[in-house]
PDB file of N, CA, C and O in Angstrom:
ATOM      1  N   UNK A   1      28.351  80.179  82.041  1.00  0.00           N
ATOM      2  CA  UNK A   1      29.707  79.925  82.431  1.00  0.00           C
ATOM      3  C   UNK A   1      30.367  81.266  82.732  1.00  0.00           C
ATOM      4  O   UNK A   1      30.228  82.241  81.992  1.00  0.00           O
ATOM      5  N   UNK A   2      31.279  81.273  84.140  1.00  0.00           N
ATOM      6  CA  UNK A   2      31.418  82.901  84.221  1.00  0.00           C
ATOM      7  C   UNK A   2      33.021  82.572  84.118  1.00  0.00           C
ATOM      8  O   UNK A   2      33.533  81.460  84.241  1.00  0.00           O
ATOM      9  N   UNK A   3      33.708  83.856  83.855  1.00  0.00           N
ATOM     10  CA  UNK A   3      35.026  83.791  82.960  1.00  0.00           C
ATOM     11  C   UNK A   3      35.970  84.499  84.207  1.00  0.00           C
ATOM     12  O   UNK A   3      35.563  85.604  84.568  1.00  0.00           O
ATOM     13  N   UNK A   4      36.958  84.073  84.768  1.00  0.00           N
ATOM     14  CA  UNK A   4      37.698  84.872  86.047  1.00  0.00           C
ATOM     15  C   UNK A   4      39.332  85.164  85.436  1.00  0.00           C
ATOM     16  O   UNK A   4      40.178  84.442  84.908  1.00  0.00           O
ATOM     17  N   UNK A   5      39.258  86.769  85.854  1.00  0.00           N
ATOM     18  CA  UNK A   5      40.295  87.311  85.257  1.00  0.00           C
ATOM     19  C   UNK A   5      41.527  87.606  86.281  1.00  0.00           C
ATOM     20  O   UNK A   5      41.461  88.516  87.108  1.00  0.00           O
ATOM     21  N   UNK A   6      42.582  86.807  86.157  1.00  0.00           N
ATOM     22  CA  UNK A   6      43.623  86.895  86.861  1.00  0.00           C
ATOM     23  C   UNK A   6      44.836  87.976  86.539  1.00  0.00           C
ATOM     24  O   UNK A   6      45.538  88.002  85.528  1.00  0.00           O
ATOM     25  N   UNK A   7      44.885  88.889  87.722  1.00  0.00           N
ATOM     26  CA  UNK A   7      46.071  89.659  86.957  1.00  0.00           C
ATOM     27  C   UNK A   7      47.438  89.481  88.004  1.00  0.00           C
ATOM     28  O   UNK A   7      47.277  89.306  89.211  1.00  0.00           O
ATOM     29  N   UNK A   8      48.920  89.556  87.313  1.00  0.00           N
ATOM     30  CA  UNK A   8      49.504  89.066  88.071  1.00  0.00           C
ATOM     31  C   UNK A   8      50.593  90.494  88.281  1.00  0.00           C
ATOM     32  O   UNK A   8      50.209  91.603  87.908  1.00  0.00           O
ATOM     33  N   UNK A   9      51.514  90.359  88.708  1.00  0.00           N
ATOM     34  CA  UNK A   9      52.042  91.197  89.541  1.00  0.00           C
ATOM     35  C   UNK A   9      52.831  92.431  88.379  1.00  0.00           C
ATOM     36  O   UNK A   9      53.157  93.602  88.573  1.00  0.00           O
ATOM     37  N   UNK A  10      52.939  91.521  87.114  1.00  0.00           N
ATOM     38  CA  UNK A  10      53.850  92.237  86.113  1.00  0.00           C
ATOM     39  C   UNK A  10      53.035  93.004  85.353  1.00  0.00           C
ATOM     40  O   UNK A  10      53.478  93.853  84.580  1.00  0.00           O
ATOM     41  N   UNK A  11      51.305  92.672  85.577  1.00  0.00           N
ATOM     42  CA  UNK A  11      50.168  93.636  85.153  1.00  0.00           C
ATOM     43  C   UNK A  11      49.675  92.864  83.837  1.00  0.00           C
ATOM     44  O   UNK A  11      48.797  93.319  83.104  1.00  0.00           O
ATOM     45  N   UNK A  12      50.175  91.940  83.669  1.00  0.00           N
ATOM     46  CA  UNK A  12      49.897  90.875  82.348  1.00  0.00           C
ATOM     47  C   UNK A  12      48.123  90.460  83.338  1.00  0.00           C
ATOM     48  O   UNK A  12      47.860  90.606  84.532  1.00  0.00           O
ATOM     49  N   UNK A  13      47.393  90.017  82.371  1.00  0.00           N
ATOM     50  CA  UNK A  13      46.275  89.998  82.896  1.00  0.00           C
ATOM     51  C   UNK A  13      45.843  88.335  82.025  1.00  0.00           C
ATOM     52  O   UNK A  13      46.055  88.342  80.812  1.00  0.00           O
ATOM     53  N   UNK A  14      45.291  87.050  82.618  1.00  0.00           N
ATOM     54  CA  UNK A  14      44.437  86.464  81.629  1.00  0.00           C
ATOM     55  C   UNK A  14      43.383  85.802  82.201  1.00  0.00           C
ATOM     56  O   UNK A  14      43.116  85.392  83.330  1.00  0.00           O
ATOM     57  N   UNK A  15      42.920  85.804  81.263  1.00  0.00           N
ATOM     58  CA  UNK A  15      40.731  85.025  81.534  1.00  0.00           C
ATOM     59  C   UNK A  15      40.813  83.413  81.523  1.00  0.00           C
ATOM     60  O   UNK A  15      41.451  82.842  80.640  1.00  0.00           O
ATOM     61  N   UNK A  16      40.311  82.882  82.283  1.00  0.00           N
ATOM     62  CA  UNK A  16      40.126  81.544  82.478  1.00  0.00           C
ATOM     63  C   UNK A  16      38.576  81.463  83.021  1.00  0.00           C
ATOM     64  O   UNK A  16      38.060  82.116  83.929  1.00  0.00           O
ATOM     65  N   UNK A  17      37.704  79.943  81.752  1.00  0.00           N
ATOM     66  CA  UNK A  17      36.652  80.163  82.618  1.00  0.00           C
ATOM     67  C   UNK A  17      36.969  79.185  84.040  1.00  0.00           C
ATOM     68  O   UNK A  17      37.964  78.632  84.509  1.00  0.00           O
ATOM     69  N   UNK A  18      35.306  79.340  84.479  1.00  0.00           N
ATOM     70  CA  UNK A  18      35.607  77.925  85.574  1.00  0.00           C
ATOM     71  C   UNK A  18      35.850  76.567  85.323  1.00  0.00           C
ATOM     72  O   UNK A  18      36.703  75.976  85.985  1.00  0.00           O
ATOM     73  N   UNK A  19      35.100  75.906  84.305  1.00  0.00           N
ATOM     74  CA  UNK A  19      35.967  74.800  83.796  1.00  0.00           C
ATOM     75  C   UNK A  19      37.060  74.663  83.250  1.00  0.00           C
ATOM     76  O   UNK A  19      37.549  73.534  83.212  1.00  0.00           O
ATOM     77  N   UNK A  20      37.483  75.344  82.897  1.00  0.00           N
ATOM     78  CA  UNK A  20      39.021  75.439  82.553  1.00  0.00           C
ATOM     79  C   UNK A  20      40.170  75.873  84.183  1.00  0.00           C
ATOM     80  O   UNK A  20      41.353  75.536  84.231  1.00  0.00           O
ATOM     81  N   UNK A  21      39.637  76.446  85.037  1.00  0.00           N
ATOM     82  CA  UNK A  21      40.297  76.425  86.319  1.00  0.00           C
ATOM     83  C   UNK A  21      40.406  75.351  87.010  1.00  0.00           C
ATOM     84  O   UNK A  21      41.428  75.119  87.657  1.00  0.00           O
ATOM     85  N   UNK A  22      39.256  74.441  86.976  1.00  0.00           N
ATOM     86  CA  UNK A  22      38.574  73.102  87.483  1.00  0.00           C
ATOM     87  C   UNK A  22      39.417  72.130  87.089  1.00  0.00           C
ATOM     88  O   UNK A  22      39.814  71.301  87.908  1.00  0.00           O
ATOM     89  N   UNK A  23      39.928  72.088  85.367  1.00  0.00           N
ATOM     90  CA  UNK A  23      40.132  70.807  85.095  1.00  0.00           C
ATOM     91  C   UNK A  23      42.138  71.462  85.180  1.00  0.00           C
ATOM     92  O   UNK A  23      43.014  70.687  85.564  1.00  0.00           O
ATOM     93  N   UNK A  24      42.329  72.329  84.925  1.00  0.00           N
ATOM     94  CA  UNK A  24      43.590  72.423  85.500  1.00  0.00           C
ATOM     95  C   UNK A  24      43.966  72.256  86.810  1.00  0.00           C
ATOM     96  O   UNK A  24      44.992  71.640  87.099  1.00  0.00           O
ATOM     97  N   UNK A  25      43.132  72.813  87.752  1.00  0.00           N
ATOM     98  CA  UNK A  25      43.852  72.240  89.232  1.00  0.00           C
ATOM     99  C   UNK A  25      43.735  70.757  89.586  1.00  0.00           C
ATOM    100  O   UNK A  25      44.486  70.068  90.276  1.00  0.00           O
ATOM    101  N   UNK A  26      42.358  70.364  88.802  1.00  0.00           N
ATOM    102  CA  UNK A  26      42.548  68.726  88.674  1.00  0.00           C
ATOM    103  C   UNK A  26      43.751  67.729  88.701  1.00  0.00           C
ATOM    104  O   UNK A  26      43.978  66.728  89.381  1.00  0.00           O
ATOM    105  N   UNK A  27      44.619  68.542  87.448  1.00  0.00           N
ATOM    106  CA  UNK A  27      45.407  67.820  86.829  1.00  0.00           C
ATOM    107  C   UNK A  27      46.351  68.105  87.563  1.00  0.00           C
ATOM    108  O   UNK A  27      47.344  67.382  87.630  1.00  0.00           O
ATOM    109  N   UNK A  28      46.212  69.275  88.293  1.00  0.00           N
ATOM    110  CA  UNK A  28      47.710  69.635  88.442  1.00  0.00           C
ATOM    111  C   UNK A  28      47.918  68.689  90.491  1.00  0.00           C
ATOM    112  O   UNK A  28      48.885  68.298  91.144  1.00  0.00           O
ATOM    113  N   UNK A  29      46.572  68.727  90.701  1.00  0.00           N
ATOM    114  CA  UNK A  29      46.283  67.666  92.089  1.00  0.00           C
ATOM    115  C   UNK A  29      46.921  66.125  91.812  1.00  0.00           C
ATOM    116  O   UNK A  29      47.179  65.444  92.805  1.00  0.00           O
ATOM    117  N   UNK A  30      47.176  65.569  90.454  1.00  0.00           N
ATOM    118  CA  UNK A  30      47.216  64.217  89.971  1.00  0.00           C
ATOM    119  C   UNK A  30      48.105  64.060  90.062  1.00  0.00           C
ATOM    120  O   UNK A  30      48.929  64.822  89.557  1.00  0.00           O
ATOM    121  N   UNK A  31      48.527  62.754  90.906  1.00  0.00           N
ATOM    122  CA  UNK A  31      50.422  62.209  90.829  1.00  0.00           C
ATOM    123  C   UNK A  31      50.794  61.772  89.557  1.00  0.00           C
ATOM    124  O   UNK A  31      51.982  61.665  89.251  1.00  0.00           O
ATOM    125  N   UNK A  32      49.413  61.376  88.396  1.00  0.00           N
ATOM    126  CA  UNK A  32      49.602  61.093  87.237  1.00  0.00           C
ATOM    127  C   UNK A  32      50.069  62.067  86.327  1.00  0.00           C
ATOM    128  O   UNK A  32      50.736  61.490  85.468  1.00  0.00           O
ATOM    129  N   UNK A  33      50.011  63.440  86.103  1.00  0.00           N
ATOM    130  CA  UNK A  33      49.907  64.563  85.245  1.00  0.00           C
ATOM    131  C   UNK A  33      51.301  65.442  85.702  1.00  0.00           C
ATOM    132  O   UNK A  33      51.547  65.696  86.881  1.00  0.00           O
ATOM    133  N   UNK A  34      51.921  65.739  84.889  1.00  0.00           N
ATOM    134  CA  UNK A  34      53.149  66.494  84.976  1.00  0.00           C
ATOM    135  C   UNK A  34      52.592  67.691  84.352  1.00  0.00           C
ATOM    136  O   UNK A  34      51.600  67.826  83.636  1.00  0.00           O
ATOM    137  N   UNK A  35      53.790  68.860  84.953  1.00  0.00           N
ATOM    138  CA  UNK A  35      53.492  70.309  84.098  1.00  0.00           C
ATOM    139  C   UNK A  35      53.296  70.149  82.540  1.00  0.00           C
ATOM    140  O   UNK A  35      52.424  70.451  81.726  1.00  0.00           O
ATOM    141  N   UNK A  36      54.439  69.574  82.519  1.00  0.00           N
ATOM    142  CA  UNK A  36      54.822  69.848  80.973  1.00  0.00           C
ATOM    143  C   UNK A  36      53.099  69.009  80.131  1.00  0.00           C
ATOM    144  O   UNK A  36      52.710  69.464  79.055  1.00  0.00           O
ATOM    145  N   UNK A  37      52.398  67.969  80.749  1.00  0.00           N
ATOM    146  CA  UNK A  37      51.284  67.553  80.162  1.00  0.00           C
ATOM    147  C   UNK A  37      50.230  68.976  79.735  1.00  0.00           C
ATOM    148  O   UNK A  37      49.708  69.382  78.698  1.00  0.00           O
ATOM    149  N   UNK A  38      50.299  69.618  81.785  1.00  0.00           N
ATOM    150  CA  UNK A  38      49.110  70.745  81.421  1.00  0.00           C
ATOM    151  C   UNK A  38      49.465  71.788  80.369  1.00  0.00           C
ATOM    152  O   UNK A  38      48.622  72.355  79.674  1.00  0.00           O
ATOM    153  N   UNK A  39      50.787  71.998  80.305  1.00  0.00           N
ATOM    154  CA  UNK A  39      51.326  72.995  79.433  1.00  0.00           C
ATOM    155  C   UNK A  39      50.614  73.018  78.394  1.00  0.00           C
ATOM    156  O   UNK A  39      49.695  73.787  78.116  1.00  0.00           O
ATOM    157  N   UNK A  40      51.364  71.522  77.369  1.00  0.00           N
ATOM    158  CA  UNK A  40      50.628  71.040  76.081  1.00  0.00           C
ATOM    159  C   UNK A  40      48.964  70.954  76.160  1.00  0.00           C
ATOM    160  O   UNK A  40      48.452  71.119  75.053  1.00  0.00           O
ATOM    161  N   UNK A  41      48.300  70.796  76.920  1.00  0.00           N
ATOM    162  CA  UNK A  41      46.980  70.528  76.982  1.00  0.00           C
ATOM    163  C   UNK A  41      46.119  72.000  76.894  1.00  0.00           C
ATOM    164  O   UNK A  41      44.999  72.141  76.401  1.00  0.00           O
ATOM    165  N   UNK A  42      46.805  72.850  77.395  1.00  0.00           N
ATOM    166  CA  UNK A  42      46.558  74.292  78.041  1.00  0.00           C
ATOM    167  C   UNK A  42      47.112  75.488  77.962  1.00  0.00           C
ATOM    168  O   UNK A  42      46.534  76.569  78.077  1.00  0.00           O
ATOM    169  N   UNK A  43      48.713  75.210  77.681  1.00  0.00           N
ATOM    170  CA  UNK A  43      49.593  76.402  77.574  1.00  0.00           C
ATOM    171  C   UNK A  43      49.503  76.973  78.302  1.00  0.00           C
ATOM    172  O   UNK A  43      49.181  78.129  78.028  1.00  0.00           O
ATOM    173  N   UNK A  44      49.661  76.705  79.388  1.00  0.00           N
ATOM    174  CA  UNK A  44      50.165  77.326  80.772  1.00  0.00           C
ATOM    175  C   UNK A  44      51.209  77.106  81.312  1.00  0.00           C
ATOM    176  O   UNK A  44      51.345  75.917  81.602  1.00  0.00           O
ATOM    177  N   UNK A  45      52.196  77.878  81.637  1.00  0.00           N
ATOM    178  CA  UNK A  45      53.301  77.177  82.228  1.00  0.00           C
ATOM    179  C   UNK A  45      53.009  76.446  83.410  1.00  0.00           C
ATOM    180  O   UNK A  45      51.871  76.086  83.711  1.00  0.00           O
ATOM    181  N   UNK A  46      54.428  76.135  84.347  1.00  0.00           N
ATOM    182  CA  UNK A  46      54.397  75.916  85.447  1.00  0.00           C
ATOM    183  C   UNK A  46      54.166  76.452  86.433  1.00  0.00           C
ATOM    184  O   UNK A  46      53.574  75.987  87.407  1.00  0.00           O
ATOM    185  N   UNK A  47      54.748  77.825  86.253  1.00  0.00           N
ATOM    186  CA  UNK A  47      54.838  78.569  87.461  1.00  0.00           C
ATOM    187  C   UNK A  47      53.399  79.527  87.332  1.00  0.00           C
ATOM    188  O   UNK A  47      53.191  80.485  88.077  1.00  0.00           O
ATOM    189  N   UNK A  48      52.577  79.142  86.393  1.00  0.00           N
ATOM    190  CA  UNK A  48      50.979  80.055  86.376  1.00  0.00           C
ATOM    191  C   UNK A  48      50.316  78.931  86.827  1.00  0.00           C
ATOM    192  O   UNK A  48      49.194  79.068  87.314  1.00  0.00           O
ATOM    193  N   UNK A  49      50.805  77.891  86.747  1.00  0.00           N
ATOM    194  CA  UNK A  49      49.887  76.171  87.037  1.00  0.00           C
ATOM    195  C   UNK A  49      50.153  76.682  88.534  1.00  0.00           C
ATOM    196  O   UNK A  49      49.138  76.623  89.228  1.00  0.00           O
ATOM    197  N   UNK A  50      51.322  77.181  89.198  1.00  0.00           N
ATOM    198  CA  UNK A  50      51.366  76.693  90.935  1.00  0.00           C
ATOM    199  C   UNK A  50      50.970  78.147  91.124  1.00  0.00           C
ATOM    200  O   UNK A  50      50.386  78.188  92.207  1.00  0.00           O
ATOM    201  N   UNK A  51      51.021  79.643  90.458  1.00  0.00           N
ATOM    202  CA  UNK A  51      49.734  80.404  90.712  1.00  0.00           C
ATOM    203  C   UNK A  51      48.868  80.510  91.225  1.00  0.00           C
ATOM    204  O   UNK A  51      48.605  81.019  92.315  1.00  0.00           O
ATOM    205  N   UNK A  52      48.137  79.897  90.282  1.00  0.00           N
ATOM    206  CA  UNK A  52      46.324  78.985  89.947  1.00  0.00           C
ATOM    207  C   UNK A  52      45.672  78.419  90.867  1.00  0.00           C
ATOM    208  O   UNK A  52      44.542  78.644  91.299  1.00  0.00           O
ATOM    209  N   UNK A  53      46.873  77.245  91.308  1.00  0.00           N
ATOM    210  CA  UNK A  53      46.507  76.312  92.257  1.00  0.00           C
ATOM    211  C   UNK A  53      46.746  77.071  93.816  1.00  0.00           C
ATOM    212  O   UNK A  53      45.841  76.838  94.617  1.00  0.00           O
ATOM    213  N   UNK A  54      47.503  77.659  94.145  1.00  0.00           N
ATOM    214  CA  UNK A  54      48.010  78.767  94.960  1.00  0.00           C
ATOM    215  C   UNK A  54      47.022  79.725  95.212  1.00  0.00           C
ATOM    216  O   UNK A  54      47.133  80.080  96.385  1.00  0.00           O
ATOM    217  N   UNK A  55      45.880  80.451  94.505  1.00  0.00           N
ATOM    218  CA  UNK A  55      44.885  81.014  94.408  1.00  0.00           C
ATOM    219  C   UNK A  55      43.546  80.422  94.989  1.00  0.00           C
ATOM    220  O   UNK A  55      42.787  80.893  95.836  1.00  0.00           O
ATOM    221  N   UNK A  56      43.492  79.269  94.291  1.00  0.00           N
ATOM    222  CA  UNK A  56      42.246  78.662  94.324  1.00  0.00           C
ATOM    223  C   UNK A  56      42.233  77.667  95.433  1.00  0.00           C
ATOM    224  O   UNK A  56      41.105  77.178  95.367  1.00  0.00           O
ATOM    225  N   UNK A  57      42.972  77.014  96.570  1.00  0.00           N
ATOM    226  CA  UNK A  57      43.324  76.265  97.370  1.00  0.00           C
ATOM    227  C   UNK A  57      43.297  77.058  98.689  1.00  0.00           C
ATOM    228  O   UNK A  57      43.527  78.261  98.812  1.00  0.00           O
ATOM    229  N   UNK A  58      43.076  76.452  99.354  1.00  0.00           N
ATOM    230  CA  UNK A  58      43.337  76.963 100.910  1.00  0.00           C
ATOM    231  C   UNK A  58      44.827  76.584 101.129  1.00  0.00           C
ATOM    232  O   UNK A  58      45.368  75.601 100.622  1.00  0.00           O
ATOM    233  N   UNK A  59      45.316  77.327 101.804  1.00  0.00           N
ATOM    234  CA  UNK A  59      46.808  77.626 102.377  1.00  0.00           C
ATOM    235  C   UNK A  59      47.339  76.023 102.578  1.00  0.00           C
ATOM    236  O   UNK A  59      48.071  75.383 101.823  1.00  0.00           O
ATOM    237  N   UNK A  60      46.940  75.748 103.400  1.00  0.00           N
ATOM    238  CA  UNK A  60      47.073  73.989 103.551  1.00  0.00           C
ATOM    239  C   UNK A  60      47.102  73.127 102.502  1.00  0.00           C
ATOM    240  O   UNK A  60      48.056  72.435 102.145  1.00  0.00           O
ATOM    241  N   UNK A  61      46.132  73.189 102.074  1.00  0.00           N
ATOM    242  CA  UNK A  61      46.178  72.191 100.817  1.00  0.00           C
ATOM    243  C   UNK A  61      46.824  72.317  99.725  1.00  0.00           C
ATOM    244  O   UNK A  61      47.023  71.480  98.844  1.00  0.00           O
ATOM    245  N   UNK A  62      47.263  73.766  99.825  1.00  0.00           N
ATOM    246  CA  UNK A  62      48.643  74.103  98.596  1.00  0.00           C
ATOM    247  C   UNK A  62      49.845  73.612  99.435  1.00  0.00           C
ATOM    248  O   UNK A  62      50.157  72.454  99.159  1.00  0.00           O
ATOM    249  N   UNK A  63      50.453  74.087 100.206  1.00  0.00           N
ATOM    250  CA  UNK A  63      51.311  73.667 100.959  1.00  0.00           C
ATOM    251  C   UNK A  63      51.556  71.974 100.846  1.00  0.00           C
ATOM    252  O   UNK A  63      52.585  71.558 100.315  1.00  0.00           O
ATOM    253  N   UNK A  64      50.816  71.300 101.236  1.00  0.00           N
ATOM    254  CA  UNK A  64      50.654  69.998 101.462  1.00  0.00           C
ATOM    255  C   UNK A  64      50.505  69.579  99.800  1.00  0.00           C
ATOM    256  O   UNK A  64      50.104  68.415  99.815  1.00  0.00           O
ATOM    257  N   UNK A  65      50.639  69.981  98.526  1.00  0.00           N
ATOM    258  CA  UNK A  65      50.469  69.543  97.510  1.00  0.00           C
ATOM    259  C   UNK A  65      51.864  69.802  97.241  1.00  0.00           C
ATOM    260  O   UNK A  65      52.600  68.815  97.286  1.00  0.00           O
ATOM    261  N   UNK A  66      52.366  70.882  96.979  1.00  0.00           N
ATOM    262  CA  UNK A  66      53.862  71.099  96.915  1.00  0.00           C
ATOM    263  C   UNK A  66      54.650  70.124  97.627  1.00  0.00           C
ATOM    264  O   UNK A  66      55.563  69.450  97.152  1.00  0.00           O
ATOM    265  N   UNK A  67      54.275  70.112  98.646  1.00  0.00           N
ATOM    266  CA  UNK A  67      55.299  69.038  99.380  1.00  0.00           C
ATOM    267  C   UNK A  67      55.397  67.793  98.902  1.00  0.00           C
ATOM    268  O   UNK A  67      56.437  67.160  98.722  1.00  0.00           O
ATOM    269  N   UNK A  68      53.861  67.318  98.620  1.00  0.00           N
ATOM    270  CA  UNK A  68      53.923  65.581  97.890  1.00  0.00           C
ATOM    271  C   UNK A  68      55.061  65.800  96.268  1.00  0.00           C
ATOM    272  O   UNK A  68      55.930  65.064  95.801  1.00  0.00           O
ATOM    273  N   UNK A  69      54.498  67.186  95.794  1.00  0.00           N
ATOM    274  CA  UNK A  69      55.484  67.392  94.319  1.00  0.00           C
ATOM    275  C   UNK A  69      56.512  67.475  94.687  1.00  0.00           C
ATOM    276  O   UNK A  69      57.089  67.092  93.669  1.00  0.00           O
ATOM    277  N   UNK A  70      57.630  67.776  95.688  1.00  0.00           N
ATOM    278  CA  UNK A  70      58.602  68.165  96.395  1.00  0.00           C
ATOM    279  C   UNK A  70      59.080  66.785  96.112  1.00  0.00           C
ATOM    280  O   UNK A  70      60.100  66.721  95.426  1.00  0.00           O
ATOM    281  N   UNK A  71      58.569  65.726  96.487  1.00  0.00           N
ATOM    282  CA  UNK A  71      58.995  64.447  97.622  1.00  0.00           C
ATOM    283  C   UNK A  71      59.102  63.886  96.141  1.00  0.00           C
ATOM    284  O   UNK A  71      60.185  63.621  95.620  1.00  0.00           O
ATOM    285  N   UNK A  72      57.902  63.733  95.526  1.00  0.00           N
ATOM    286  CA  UNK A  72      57.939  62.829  94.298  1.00  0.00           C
ATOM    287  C   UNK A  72      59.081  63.187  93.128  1.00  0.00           C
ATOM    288  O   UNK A  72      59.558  62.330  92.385  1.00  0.00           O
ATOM    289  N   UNK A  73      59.481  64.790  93.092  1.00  0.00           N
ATOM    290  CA  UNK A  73      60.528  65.076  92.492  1.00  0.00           C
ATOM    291  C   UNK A  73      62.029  64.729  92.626  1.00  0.00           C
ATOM    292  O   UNK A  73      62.851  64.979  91.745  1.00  0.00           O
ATOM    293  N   UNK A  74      62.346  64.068  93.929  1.00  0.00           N
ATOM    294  CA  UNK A  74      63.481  63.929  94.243  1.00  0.00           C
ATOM    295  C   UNK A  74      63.271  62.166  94.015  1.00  0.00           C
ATOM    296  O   UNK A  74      64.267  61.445  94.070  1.00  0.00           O
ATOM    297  N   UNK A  75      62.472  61.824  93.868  1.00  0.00           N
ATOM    298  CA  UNK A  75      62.137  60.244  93.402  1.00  0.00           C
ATOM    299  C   UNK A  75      62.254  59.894  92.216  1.00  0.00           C
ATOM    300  O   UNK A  75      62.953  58.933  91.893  1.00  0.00           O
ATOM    301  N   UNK A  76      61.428  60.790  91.169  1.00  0.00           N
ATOM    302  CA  UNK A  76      61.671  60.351  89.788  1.00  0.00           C
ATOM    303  C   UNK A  76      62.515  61.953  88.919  1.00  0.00           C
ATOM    304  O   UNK A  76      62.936  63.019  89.369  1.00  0.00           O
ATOM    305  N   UNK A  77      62.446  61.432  87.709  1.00  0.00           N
ATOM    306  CA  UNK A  77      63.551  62.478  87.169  1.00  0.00           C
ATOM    307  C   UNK A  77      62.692  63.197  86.242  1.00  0.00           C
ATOM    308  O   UNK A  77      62.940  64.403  86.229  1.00  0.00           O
ATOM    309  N   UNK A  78      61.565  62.752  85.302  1.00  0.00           N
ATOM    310  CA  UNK A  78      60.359  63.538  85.016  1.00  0.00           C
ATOM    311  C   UNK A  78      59.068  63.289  85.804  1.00  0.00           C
ATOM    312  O   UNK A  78      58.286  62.338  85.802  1.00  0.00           O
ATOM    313  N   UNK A  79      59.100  64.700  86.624  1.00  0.00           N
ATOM    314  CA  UNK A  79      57.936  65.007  87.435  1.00  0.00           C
ATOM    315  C   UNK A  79      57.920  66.027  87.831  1.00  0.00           C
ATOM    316  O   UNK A  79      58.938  66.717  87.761  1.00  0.00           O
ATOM    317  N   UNK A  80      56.623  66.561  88.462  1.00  0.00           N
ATOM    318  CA  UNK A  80      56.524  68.108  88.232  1.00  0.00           C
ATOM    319  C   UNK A  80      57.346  69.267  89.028  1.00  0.00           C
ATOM    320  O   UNK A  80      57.171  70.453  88.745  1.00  0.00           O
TER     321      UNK A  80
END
């Protein structure tokens, strides 16, 4: 299992393996799964969850995921 080290702009640095990258962008792809789930599951915030997913996604398919979270947010009142 190989371990990928993300460092972010403030120089804070953290290790995630690949299954743990895997099953977070999973969740975070799911109309079922809210932040606040991956948080508790993971302790990650939100804004390292749209990071993550931001990283690991092609331009499009982040884009086009935000937007469905966009749309579904102005629909319900807990959602991501």
């Amino acid at each position: 299992m190989s371990v990928k080290t993300l460092r972010y702009q403030s120089g804070e640095s953290r290790e995630y393996s690949d299954q743990t990258l895997s099953e977070v962008i999973e969740m975070a792809l799911s109309d079922r799964v809210s932040f606040s789930n991956i948080q508790a599951a993971f302790g990650i915030s939100s804004s390292e969850v749209k990071r993550l997913t931001r990283t690991h996604l092609r331009r499009g398919s982040y884009v086009t995921w935000r937007k469905r979270v966009k749309e579904f947010t102005a629909r319900r009142e807990f959602y991501k």
